[in-house]
C-alpha positions as CSV (number, residue, x, y, z in Angstrom):
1,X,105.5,-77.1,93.3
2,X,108.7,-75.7,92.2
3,X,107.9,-77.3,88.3
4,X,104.3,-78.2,86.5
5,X,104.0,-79.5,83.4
6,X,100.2,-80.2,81.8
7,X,99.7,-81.4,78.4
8,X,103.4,-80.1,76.9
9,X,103.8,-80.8,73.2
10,X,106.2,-79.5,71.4
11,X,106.5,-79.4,68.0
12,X,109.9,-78.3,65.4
13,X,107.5,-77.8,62.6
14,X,104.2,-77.7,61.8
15,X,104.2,-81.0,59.2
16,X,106.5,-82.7,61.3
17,X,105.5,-85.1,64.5
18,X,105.5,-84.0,68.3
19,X,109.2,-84.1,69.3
20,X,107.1,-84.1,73.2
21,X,104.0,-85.4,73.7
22,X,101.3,-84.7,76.2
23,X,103.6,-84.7,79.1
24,X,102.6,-83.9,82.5
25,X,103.9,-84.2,85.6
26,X,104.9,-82.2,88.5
27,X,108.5,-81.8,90.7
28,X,108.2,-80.7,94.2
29,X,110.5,-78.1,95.4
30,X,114.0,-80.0,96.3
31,X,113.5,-82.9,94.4
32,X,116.0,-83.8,92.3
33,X,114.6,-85.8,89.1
34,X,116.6,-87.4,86.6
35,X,115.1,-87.4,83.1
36,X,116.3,-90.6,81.2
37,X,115.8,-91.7,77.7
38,X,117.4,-92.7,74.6
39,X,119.0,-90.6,72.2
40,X,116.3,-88.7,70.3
41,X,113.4,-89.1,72.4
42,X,113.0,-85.4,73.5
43,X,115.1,-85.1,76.7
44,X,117.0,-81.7,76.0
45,X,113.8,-80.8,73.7
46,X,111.9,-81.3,77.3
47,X,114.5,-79.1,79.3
48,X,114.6,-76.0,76.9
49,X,111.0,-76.1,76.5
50,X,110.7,-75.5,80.5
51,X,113.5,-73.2,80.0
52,X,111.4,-71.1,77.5
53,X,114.0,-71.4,74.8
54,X,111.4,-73.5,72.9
55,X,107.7,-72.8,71.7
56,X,105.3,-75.2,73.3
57,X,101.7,-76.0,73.7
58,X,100.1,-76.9,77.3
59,X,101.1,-75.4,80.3
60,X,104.2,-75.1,82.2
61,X,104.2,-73.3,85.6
62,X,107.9,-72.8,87.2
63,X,107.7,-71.7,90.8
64,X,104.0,-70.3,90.5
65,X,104.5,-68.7,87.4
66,X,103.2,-69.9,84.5
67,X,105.5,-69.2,81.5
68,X,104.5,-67.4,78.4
69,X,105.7,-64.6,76.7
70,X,104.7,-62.0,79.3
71,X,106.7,-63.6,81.9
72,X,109.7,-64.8,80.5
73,X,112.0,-62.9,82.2
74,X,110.5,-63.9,85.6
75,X,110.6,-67.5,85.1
76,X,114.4,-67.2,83.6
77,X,115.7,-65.4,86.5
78,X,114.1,-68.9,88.5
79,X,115.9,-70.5,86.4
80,X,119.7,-72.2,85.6
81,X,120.5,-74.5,82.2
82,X,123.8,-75.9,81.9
83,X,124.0,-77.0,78.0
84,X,125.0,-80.4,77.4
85,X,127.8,-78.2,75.4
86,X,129.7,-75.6,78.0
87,X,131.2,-73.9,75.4
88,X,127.9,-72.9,74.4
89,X,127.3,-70.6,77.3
90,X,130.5,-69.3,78.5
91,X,130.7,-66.3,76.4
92,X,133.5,-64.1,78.1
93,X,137.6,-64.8,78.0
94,X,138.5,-65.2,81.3
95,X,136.6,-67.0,84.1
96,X,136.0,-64.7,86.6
97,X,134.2,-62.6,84.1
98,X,132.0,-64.8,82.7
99,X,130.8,-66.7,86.2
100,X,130.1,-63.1,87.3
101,X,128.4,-61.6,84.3
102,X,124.7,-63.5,85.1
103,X,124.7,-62.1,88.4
104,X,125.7,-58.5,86.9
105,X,123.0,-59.3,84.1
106,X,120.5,-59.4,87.0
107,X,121.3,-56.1,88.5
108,X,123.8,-57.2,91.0
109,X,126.6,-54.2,91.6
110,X,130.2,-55.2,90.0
111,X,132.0,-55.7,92.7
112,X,129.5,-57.7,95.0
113,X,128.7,-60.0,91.5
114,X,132.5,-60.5,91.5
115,X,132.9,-61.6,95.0
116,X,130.1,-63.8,94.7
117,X,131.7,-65.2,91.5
118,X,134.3,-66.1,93.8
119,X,132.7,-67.6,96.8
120,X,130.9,-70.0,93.7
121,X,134.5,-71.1,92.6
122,X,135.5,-71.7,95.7
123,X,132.5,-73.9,96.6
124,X,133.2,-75.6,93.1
125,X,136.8,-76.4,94.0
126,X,138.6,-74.4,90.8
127,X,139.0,-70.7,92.8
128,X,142.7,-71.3,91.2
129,X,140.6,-71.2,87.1
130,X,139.7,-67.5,88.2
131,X,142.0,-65.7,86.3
132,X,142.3,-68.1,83.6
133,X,141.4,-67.6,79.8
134,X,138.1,-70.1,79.3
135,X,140.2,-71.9,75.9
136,X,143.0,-72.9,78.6
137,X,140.2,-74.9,80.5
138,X,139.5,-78.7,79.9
139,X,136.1,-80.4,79.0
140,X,135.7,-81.3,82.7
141,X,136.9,-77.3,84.6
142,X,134.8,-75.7,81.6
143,X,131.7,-77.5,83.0
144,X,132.1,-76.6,86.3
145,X,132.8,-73.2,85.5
146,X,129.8,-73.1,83.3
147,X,127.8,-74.5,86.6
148,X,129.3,-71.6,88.9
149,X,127.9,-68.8,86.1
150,X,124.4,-70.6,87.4
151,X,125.0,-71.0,90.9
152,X,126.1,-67.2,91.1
153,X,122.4,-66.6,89.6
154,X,121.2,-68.6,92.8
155,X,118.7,-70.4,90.4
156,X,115.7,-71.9,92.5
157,X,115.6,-74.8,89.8
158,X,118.2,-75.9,87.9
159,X,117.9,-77.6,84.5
160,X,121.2,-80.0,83.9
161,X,121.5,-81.5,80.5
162,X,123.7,-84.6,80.4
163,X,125.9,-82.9,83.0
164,X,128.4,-86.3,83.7
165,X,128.7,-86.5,79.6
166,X,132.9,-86.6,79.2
167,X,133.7,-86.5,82.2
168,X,136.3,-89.0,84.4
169,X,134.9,-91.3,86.8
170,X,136.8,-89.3,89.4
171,X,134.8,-85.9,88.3
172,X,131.9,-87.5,87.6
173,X,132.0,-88.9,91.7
174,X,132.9,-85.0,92.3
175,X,130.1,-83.4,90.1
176,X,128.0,-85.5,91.7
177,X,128.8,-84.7,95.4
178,X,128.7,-80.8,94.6
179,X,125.5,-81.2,93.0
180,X,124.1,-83.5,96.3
181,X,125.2,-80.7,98.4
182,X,123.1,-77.8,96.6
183,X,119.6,-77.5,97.7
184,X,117.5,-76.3,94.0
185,X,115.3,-78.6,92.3
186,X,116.9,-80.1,89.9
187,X,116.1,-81.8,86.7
188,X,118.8,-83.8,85.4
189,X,118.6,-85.5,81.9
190,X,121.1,-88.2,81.1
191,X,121.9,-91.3,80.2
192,X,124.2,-92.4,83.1
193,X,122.4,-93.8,85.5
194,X,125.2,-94.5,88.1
195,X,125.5,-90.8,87.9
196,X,122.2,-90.4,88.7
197,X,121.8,-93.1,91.3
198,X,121.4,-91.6,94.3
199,X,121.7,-88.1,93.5
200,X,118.1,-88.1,92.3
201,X,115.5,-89.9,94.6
202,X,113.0,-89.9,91.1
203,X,113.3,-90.7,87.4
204,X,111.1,-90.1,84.4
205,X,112.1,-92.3,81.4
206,X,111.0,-90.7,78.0
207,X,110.2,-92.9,74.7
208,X,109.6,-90.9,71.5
209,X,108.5,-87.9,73.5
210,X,106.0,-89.5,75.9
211,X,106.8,-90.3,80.0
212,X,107.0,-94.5,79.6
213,X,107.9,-94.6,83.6
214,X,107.3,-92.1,86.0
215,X,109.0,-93.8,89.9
216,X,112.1,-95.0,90.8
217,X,115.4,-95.6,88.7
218,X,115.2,-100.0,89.5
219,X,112.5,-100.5,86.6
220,X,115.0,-98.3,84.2
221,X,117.5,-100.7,85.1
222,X,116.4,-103.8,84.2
223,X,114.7,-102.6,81.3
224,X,118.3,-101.2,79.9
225,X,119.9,-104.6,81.4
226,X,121.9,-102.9,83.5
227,X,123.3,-104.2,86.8
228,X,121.4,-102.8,90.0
């Protein structure tokens, strides 16, 4: 299993209730699962919990590894997150500089991080962004860019928060083809389920941190009243 979660609760403080509930489940390597909810109940919570930016209580295994303190840094460098913000995690001027600075992080050499900084934009379809400042960027190229500083990592699960949130319908249909193409597991949490339709072959709906539906995305559908 690429991602096991047993008994997850997480809490933001000690007299307040469980933001996550007893949640278990388990995500096979490849699968790509969309995690769906409501505003507020716990999706991004969920996502930087597995991504060990959160205390938690339970158990949480990522590719064999279970995560805790001690092996942190293994599970991270398993691990991509793109934030529901970009901004939040492009950190360098230019680019080329910040999609290669992960794999440089990790102990690539310069100048092979670089080239595969490159090879990611060009798989992304913004090689022309390269040499541009990350402030001239829109919503939409700052997202993608933001994706190729975790491709260049070659994550073996990929955590996307609300990754369609802002965008066109014409980059949403081009997100969603480069992310079909990619073979990491993937969690996905959003609130677009056309996005998601299709790109994800499982959903988990959450309701005030607790799993409410665990199968396919039909039930979420007609629960929300939307149109199959």
């Amino acid at each position: 299993m690429a991602v096991e979660l047993a008994a997850v609760t997480v809490r933001y403080g000690h007299d307040m209730p469980p933001a996550i509930m007893d949640v278990s489940f388990c995500v096979p390597s490849g699968q790509r699962l969309a995690l769906l909810g409501l505003n507020g109940s716990g999706k991004t919570t969920l996502l930087q919990a597995i991504s060990g930016l959160l205390a938690f209580e339970g158990k949480i295994t990522i590719c064999g590894i279970e995560l805790s303190s001690r092996t942190l840094g293994q599970v991270r460098s398993a691990i991509g997150m793109l934030f529901n913000v970009p901004e939040e995690q492009l950190l360098l001027p230019s680019v080329i500089d910040d999609v290669a600075f992960g794999a440089m992080a990790r102990g690539l050499p310069r100048q092979q991080a670089y080239e595969r900084a490159k090879t990611c934009l060009e798989s992304l379809g913004i090689s022309g962004l390269a040499n541009l400042s990350i402030h001239a960027c829109s919503h939409g190229q700052k997202l993608l860019v933001a994706l190729a500083g975790i491709l260049v990592c070659q994550p073996q699960v990929m955590l996307l928060d609300e990754p369609s949130a802002g965008l066109d319908p014409l980059a949403k249909r081009r997100l969603k083809s480069i992310l079909a193409g990619l073979d990491a597991t993937m969690l996905i949490a959003s609130h677009d389920l056309d996005f998601v339709d299709g790109l994800c072959t499982r959903s988990i709906l959450l309701d005030n941190g607790r799993i409410a539906h665990d199968g396919d995305l039909g039930y979420i559908r007609r629960l929300w009243g939307c149109r199959p």
